[in-house]
N, C-alpha and C positions, 0 to 999 in steps of 0.2 A: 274413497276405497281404502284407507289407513283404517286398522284395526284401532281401539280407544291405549291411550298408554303415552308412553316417553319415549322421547325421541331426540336424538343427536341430528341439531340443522347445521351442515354447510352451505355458505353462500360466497359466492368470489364471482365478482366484477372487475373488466379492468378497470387500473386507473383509483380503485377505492380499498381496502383492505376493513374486515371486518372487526367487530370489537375486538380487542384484546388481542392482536393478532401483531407477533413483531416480525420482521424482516426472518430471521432464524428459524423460527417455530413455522411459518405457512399461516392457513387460514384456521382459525380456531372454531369450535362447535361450539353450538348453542340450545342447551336444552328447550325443547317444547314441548308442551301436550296436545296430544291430538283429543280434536272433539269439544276442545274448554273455550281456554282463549283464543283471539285470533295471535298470531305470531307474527311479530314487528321488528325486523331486524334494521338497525341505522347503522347503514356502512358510515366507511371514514374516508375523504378525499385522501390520494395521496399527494406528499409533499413534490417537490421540484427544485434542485439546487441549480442554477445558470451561474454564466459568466464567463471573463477571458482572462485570458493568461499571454501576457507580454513581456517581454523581454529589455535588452539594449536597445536606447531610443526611444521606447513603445511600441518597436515591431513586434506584432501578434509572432508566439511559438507553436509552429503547429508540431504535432505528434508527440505532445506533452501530456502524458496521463496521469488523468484525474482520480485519485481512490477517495471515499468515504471511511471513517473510519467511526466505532460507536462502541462503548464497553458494556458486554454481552457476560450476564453470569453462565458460566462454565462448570468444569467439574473441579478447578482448581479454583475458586470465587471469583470475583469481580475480574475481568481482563477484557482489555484492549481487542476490538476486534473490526477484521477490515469486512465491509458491507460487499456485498455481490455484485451489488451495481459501481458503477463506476462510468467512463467517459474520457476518450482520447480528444484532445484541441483540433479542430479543423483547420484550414488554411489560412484564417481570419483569427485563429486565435480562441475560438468560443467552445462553448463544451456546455453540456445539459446533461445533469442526471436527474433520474424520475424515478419515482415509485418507492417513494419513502417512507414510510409510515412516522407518523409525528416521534419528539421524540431529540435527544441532545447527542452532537454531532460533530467531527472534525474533519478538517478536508484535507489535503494532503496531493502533492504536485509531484510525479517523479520525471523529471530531463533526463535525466542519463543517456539518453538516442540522441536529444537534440543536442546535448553537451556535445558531442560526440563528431555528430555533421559539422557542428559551427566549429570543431576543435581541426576536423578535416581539409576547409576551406581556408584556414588560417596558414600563414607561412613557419618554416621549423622553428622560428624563433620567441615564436608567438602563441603561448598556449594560454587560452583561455574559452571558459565555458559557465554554463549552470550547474549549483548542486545538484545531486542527482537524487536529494527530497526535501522538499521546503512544503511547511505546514503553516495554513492562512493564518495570522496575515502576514507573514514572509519570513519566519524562523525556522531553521534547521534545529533546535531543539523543542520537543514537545511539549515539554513541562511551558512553554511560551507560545504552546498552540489557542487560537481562541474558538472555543464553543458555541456552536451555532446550533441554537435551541428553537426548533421548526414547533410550528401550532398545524393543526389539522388542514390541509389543505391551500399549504404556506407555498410561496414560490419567491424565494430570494437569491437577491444576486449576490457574488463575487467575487469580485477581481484581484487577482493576482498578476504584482509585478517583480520578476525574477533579477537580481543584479548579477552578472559575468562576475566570478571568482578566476583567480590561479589555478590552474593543472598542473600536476605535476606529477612526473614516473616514480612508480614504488616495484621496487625491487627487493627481491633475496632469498632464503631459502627454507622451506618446512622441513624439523626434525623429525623421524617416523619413528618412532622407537613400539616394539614388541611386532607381533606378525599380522598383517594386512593381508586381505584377497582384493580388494581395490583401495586407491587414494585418489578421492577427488580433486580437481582444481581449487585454490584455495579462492574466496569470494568474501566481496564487502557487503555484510547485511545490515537490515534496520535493524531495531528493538522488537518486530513480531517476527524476525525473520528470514524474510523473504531478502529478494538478494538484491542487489543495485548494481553492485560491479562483479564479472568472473574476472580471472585472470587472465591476458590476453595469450600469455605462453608458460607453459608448466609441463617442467620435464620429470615425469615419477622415478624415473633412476637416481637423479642426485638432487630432486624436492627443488629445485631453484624456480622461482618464478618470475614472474614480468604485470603490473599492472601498468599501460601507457598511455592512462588519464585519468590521474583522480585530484578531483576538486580539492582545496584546499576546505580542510576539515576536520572532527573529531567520528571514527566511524568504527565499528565492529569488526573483525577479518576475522571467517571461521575456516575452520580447516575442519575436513570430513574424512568420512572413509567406512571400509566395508570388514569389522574385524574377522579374523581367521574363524570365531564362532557362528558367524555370518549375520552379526549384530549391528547398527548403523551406530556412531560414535560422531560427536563434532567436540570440538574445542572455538572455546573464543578468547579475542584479546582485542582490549581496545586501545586504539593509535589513534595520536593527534598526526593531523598531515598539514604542515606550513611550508615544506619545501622537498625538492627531493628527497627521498631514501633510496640509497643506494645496496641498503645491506638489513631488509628486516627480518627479524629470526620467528619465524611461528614455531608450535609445535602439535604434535598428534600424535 
């Protein structure tokens, strides 16, 4: 009952992604003609990344999430982009994500909860925990991440083992300079971003803040805020952290 002509075919299955179709984009069309050929569409299995993630000893970390990350052209060319899918570690330490479309790939560990509990359970004198992002197979820098390049209906494993860093309090205070309708808490982000630490106290009348756990590390601190034009504004600054600070000076 198709009148003779062309025609845009969707197909989606779970589980399978059709040709040409990436994670970003959804399912892609497939020109047909009706009436001519029959129409032959060969889905693609999807991919499956498993595995656990352990700690001190080898004890499995649970509540340690798992992100994907894969560089996706944008409006600004080629960047870095985190996948939708993702996966928190179970009780045992395990984690599965699904529904990948083939395709090269980096995995990506953020602790920062569990840094946090295991940092809880510890005595005042004893601070130690996990970075709060470590990229397989076990570096906090990315440029030292390795590429996991998945074929059509791949299912690989792997395992990540987290070593205990130093913690340490970082303190001091953000400069506000011109007029503000709000000032955020200031926070430690990745390189896409997204935030790993806020500050645990931050007073907007005299900018002083408090973070009282940060892995010993090299990381991002942005300060934000809401200008008087009612325009969003950050600033960044990157800090090595090897031991306390007692006095660090941001500004906004």
């Amino acid at each position: 009952g198709v009148a003779s002509g062309t025609f845009q075919l969707t197909v989606t299955k779970p589980g399978y992604f059709s040709p040409g179709e990436k994670i970003q984009s959804g399912p892609q069309p497939i020109s047909v003609s009706a009436g001519r050929d029959r129409a032959v569409v060969k889905l693609i299995p999807q991919c499956v990344i498993a595995g656990r993630v352990t700690g001190k000893d080898g004890d499995p970390l649970e509540g340690a999430v798992v992100q994907v990350l894969t560089y996706a052209v944008k409006h600004r060319g080629r960047q870095l982009t985190m996948v939708p899918a993702g996966a928190t570690t179970d009780e045992d330490g395990n984690f599965r994500i699904a529904g990948l479309p083939e395709g090269r790939y980096f995995l990506a560990v953020r602790a920062g909860n569990v840094s946090r509990r295991i940092l809880g359970a510890q005595s005042a004198t004893t601070s130690e925990g996990y970075q709060a992002l470590v990229y397989s197979p076990g570096t906090t820098d990315f440029a030292g991440a390795t590429a996991l390049d998945l074929a059509p209906g791949q299912r690989l494993e792997v395992n990540l083992s987290l070593t205990p860093v130093a913690m340490f309090k970082v303190a001091g205070t953000v400069a506000v300079t011109g007029e503000w309708k709000h000032v955020n808490p200031p926070a430690i982000v990745d390189q896409l971003g997204q935030q790993l630490f806020r500050a645990d106290r931050f007073d907007r009348s005299s900018g002083v803040f408090e973070f009282k756990a940060v892995p010993a590390g090299s990381y991002l601190f942005s300060t934000s805020g809401i200008g008087k034009d009612g325009l969003y504004r950050d600033s960044l600054r990157s800090v090595g952290i090897e031991g306390a600070v007692p006095d660090l000076k941001l500004s906004l």
